[in-house]
HTML snippet that shows the backbone in 3Dmol.js (N, CA, C, O; Angstrom):
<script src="https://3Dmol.org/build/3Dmol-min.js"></script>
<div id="view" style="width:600px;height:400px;position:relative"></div>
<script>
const pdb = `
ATOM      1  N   UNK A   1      26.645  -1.268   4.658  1.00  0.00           N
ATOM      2  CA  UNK A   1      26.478  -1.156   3.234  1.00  0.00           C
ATOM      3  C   UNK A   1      25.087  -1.665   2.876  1.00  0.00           C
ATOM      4  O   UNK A   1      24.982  -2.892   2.867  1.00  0.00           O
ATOM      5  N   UNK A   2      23.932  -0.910   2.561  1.00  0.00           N
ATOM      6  CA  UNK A   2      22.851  -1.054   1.873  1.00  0.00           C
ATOM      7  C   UNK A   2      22.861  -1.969   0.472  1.00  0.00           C
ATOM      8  O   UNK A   2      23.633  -1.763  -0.464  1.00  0.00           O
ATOM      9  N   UNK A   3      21.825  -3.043   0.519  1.00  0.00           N
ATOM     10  CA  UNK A   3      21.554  -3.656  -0.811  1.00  0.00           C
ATOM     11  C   UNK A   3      20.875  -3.145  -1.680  1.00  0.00           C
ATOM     12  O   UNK A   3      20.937  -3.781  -2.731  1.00  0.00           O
ATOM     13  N   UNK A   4      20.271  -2.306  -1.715  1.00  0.00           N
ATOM     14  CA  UNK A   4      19.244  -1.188  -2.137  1.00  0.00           C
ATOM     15  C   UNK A   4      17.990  -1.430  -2.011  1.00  0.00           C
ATOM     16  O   UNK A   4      17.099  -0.628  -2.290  1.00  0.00           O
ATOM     17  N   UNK A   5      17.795  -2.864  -1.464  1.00  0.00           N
ATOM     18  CA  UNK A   5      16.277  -3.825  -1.641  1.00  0.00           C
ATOM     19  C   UNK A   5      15.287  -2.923  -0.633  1.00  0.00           C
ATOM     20  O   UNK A   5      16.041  -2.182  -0.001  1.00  0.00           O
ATOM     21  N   UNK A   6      13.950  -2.699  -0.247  1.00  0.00           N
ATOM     22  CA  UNK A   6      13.230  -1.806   0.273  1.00  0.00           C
ATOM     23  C   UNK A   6      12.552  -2.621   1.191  1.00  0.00           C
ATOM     24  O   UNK A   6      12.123  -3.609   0.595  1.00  0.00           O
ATOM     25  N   UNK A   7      12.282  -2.635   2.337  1.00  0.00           N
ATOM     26  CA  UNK A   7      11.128  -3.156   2.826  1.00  0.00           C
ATOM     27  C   UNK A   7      10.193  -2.344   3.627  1.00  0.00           C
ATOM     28  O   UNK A   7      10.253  -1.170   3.994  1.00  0.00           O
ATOM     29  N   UNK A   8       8.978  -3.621   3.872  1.00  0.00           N
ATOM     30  CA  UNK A   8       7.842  -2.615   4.895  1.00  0.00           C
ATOM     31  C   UNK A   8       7.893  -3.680   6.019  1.00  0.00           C
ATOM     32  O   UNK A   8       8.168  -4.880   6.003  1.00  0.00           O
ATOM     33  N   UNK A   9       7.489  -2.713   7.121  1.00  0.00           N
ATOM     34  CA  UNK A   9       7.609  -3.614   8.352  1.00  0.00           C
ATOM     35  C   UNK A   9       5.551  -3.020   8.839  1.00  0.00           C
ATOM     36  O   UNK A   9       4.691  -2.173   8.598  1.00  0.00           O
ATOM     37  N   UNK A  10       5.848  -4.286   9.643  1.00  0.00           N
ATOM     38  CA  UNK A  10       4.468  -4.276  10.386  1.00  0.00           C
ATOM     39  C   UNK A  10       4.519  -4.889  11.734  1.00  0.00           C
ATOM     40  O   UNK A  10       5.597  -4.990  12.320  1.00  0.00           O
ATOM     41  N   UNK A  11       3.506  -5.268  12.209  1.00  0.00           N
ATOM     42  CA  UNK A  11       3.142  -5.419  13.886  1.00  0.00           C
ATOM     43  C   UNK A  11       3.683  -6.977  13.547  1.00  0.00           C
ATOM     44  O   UNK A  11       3.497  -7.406  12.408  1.00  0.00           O
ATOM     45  N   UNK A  12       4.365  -7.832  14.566  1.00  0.00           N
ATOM     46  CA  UNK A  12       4.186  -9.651  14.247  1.00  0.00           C
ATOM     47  C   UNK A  12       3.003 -10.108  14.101  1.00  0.00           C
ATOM     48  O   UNK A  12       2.761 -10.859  13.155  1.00  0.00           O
ATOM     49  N   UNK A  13       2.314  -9.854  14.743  1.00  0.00           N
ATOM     50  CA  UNK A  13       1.161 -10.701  14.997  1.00  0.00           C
ATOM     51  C   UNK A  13       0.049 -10.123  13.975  1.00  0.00           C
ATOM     52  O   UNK A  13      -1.151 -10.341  14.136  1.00  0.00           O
ATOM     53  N   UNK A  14       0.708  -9.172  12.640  1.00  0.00           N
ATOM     54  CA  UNK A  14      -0.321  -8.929  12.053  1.00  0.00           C
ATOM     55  C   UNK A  14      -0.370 -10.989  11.073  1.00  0.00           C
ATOM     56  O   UNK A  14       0.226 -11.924  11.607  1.00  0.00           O
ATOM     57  N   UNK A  15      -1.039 -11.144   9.947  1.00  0.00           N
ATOM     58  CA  UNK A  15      -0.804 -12.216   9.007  1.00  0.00           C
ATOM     59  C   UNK A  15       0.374 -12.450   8.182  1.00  0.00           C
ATOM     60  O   UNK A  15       0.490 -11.517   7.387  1.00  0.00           O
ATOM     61  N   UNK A  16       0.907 -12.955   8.105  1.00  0.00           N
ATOM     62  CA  UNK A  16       2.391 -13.121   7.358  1.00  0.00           C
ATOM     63  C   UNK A  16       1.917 -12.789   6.051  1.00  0.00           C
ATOM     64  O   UNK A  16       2.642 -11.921   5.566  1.00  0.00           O
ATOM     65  N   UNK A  17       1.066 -13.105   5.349  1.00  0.00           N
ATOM     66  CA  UNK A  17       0.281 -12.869   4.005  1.00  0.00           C
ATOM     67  C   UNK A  17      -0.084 -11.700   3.802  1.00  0.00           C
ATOM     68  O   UNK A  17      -1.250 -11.431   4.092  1.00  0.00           O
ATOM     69  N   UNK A  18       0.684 -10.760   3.307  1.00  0.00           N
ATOM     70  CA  UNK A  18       0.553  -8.832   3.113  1.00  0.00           C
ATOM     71  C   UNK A  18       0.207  -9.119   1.348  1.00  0.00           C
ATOM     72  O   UNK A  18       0.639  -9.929   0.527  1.00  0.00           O
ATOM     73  N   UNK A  19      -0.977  -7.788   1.290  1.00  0.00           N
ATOM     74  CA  UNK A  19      -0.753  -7.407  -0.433  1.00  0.00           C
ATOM     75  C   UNK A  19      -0.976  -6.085  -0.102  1.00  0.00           C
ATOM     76  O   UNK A  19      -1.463  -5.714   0.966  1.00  0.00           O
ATOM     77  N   UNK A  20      -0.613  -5.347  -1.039  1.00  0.00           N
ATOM     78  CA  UNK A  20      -0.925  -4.135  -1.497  1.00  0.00           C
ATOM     79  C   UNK A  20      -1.434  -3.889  -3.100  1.00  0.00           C
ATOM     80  O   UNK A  20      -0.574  -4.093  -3.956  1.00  0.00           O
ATOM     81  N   UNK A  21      -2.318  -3.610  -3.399  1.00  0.00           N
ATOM     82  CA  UNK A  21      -3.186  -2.925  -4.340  1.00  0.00           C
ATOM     83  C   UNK A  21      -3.358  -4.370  -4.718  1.00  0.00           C
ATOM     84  O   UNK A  21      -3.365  -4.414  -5.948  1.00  0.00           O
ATOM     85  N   UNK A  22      -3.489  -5.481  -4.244  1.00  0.00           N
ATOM     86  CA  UNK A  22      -3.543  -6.505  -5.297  1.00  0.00           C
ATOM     87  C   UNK A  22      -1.902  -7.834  -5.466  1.00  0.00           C
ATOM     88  O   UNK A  22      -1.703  -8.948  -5.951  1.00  0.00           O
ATOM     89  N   UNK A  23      -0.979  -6.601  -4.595  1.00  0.00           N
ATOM     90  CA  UNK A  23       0.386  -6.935  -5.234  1.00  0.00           C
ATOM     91  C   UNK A  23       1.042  -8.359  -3.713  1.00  0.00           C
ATOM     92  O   UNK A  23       0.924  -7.973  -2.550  1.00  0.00           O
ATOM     93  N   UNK A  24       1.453  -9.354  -3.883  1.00  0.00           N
ATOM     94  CA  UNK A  24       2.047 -10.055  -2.534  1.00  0.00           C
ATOM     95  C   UNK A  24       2.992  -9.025  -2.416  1.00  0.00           C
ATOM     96  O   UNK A  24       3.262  -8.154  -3.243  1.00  0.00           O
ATOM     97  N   UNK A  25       3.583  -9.263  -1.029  1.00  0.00           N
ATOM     98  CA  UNK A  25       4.555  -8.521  -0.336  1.00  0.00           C
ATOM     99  C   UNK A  25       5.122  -9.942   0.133  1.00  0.00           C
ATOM    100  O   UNK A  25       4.412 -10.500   0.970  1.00  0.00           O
ATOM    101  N   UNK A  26       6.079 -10.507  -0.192  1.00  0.00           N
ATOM    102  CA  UNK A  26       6.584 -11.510   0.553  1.00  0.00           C
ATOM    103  C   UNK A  26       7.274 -11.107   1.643  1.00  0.00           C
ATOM    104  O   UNK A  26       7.894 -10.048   1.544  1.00  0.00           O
ATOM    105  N   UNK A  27       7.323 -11.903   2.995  1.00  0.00           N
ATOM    106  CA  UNK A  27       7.982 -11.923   4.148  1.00  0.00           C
ATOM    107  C   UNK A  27       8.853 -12.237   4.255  1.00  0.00           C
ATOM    108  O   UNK A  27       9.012 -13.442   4.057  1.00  0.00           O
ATOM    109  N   UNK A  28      10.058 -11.404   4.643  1.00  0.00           N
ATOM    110  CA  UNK A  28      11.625 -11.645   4.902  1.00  0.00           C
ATOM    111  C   UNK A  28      11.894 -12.533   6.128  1.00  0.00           C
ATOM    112  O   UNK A  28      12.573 -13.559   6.151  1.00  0.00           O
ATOM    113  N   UNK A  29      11.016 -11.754   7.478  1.00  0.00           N
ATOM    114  CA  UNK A  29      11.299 -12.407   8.622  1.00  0.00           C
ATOM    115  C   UNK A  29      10.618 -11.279   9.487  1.00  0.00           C
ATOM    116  O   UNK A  29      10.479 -10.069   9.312  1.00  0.00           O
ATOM    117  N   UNK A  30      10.116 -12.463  10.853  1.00  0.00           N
ATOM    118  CA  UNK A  30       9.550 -11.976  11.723  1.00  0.00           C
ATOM    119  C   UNK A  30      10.222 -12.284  13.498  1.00  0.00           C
ATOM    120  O   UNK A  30      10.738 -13.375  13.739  1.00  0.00           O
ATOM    121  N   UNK A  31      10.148 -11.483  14.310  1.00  0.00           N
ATOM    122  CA  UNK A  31      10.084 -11.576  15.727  1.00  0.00           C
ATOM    123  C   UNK A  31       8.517 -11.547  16.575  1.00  0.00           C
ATOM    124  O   UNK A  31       7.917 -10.475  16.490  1.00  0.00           O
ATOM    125  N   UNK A  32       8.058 -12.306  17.119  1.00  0.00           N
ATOM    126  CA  UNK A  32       6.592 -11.927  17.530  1.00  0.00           C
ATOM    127  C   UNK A  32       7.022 -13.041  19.048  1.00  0.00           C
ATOM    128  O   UNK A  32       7.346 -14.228  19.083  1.00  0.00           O
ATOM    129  N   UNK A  33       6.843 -12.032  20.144  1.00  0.00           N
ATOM    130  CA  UNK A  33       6.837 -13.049  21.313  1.00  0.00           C
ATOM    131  C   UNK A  33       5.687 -12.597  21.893  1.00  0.00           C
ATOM    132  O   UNK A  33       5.583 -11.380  21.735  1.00  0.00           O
ATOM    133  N   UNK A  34       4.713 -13.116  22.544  1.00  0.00           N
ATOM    134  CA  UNK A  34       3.133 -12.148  23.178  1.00  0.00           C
ATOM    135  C   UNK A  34       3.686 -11.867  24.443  1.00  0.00           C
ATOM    136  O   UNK A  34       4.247 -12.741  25.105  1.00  0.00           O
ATOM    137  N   UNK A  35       3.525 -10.349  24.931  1.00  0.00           N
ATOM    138  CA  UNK A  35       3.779  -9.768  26.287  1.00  0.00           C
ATOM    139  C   UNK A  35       5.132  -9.587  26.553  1.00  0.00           C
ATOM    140  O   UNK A  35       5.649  -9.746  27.659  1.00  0.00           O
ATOM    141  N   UNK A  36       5.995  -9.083  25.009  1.00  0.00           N
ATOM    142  CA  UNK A  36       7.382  -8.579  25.282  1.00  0.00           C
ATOM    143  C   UNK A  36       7.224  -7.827  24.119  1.00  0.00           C
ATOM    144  O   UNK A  36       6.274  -7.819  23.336  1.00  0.00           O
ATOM    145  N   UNK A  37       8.525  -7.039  24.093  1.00  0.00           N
ATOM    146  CA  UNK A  37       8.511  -5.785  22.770  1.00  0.00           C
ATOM    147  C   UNK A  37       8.885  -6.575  21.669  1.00  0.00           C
ATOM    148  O   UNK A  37       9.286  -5.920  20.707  1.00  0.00           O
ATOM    149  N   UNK A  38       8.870  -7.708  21.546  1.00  0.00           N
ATOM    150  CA  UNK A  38       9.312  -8.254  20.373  1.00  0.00           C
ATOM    151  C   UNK A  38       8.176  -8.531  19.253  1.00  0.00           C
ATOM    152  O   UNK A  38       8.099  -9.681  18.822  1.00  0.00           O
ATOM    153  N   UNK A  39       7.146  -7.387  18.676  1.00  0.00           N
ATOM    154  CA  UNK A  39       5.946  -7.535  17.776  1.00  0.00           C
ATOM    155  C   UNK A  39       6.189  -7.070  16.627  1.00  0.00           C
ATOM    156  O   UNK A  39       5.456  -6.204  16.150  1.00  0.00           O
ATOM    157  N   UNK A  40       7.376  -7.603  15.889  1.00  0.00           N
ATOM    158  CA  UNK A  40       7.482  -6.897  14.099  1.00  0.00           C
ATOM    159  C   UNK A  40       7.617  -8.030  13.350  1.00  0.00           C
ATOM    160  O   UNK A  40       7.810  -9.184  13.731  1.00  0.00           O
ATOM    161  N   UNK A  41       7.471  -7.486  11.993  1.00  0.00           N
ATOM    162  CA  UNK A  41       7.969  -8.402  10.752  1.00  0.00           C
ATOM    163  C   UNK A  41       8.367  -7.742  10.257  1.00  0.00           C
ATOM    164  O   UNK A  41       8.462  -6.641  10.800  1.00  0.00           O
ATOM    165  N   UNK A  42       8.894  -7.911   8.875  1.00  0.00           N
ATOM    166  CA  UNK A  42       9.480  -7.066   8.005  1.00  0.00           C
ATOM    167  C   UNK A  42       9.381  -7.873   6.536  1.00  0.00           C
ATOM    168  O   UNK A  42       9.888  -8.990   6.431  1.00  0.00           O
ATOM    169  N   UNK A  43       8.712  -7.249   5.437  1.00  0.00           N
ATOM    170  CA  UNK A  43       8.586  -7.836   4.302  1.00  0.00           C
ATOM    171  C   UNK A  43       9.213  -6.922   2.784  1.00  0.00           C
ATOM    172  O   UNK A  43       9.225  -5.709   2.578  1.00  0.00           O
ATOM    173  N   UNK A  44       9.569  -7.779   2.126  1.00  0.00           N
ATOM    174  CA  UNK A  44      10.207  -7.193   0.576  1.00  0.00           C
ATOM    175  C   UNK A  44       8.745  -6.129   0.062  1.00  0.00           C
ATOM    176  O   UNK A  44       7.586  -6.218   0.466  1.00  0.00           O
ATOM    177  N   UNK A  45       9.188  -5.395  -0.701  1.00  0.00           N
ATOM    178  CA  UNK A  45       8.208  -4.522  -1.401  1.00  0.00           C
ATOM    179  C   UNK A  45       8.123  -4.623  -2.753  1.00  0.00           C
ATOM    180  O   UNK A  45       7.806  -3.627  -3.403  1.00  0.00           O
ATOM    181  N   UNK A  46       8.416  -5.940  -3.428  1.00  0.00           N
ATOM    182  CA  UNK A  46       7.561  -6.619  -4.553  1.00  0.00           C
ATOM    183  C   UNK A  46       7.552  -5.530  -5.774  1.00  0.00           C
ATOM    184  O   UNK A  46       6.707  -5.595  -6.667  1.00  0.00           O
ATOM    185  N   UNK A  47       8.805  -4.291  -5.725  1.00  0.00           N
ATOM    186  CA  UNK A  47       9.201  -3.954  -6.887  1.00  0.00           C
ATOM    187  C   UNK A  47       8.521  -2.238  -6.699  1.00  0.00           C
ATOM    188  O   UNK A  47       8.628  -1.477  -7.661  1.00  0.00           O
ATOM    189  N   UNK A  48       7.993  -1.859  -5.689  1.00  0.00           N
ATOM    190  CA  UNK A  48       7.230  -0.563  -5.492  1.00  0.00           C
ATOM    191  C   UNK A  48       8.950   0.200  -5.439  1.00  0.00           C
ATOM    192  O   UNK A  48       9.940  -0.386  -5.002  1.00  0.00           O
ATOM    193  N   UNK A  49       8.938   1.421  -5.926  1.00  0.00           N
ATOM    194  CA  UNK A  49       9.486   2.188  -6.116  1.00  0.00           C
ATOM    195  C   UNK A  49       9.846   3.189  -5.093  1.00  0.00           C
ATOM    196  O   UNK A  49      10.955   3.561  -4.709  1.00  0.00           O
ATOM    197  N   UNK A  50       7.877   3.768  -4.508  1.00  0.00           N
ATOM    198  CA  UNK A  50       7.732   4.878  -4.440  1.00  0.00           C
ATOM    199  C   UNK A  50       7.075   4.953  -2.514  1.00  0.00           C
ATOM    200  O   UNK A  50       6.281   5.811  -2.126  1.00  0.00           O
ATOM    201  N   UNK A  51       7.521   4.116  -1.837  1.00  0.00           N
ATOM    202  CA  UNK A  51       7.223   4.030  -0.379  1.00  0.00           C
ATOM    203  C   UNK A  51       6.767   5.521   0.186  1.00  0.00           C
ATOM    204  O   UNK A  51       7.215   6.646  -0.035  1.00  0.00           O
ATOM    205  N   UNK A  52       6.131   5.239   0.669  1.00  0.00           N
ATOM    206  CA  UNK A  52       6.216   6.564   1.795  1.00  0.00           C
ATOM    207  C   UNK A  52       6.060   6.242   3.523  1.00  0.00           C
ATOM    208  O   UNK A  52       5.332   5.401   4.051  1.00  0.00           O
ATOM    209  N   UNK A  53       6.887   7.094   4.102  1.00  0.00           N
ATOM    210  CA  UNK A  53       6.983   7.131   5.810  1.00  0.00           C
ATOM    211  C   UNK A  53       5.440   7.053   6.329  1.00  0.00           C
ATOM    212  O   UNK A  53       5.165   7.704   7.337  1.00  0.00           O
ATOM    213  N   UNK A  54       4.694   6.496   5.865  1.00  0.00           N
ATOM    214  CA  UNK A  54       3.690   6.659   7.028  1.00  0.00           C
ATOM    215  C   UNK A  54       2.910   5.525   7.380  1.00  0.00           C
ATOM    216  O   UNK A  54       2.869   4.479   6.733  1.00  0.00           O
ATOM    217  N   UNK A  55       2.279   5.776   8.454  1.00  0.00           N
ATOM    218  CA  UNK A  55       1.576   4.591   9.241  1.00  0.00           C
ATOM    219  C   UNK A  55       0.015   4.779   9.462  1.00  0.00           C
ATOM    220  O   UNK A  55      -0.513   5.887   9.551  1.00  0.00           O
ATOM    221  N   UNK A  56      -0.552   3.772   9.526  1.00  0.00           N
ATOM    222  CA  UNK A  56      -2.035   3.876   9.648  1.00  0.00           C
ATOM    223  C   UNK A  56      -2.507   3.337  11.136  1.00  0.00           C
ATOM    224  O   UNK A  56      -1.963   2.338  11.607  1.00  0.00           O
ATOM    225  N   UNK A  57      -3.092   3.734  11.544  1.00  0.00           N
ATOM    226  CA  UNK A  57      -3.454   3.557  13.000  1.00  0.00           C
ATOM    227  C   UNK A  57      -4.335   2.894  13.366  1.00  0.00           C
ATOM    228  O   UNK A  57      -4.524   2.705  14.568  1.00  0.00           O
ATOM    229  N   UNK A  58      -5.233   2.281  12.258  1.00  0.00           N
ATOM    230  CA  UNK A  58      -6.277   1.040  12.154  1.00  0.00           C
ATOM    231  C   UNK A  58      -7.366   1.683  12.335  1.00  0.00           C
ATOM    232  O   UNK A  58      -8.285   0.867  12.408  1.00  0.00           O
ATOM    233  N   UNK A  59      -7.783   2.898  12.462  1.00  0.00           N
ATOM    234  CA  UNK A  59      -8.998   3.608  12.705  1.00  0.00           C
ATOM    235  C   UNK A  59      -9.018   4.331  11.679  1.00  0.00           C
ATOM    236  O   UNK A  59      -9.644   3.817  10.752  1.00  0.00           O
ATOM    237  N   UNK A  60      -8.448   5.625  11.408  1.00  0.00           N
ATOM    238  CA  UNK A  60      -8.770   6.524  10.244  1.00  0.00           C
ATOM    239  C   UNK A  60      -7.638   7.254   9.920  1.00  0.00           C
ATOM    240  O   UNK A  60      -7.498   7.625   8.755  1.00  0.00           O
ATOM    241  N   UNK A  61      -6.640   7.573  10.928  1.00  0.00           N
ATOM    242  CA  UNK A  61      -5.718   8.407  10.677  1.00  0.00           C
ATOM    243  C   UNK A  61      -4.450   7.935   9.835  1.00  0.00           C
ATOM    244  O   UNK A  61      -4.089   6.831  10.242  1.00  0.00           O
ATOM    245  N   UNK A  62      -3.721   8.374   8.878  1.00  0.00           N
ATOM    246  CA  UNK A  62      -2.465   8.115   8.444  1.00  0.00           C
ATOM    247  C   UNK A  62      -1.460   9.189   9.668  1.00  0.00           C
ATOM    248  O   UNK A  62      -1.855  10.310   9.986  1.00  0.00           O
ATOM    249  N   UNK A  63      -0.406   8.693  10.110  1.00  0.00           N
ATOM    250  CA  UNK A  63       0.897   9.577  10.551  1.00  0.00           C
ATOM    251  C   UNK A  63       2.072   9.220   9.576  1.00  0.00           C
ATOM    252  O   UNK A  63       2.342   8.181   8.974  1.00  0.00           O
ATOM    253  N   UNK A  64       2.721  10.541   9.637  1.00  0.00           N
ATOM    254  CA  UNK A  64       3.820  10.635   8.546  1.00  0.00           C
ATOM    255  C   UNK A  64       5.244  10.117   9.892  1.00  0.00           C
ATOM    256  O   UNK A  64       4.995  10.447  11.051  1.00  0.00           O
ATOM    257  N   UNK A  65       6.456   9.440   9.656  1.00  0.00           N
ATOM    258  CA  UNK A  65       6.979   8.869  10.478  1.00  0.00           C
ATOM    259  C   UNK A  65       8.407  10.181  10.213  1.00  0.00           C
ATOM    260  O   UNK A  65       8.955  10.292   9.116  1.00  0.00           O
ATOM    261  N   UNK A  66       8.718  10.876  11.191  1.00  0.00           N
ATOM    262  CA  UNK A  66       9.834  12.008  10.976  1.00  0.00           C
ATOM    263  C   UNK A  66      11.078  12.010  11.998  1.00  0.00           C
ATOM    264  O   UNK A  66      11.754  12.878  12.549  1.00  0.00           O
ATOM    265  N   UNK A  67      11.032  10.241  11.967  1.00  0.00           N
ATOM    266  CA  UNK A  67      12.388   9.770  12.976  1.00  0.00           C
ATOM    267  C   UNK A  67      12.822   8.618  12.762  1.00  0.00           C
ATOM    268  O   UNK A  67      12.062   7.726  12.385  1.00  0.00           O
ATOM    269  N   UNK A  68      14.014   8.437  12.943  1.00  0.00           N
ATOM    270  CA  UNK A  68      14.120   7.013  13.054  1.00  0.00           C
ATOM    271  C   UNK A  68      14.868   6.730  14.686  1.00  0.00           C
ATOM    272  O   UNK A  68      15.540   7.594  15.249  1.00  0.00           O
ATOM    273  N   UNK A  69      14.626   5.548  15.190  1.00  0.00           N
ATOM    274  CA  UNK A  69      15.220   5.532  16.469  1.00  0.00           C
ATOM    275  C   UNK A  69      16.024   4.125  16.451  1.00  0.00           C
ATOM    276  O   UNK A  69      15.713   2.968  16.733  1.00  0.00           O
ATOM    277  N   UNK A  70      17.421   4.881  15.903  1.00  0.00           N
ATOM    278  CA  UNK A  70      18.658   3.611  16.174  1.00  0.00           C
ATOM    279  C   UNK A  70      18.512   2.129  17.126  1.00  0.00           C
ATOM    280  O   UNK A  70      18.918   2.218  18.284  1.00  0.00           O
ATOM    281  N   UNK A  71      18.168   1.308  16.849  1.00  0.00           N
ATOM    282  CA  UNK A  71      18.071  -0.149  17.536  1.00  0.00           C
ATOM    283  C   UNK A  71      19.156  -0.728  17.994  1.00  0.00           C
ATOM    284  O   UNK A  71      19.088  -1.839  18.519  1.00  0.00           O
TER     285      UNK A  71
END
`;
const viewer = $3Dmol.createViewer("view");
viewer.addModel(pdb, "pdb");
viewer.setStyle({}, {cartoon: {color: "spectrum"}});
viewer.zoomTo();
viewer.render();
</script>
């Protein structure tokens, strides 16, 4: 059963301290171990509405995300 609340996830080891346009993103919770698959966080989305599937690759490209893979 969904709470309806939204979040964004990122790499662990990015900064716990996310904004967007200006806006905090507070942090729900993170896993980060160095040299195992354990590199995410996951943070609230501070009232944004309008998310979209995609990811930035730290160079130039956006990818649109057209899966999800059950954990």
């Amino acid at each position: 059963m969904g709470t309806g609340t939204r979040y964004l996830t990122t790499a662990g080891h990015c900064p716990n301290t996310l904004s967007y346009t200006g806006v905090n993103l507070p942090i729900k919770g993170e896993n980060y171990q160095a040299n195992t698959n354990n590199d995410f966080q996951w943070h609230t989305t501070a009232g944004f509405d309008r998310l979209t599937n995609q990811i930035y690759d730290g160079l130039s490209t956006n990818y649109t995300i057209s899966y999800v893979y059950p954990y």
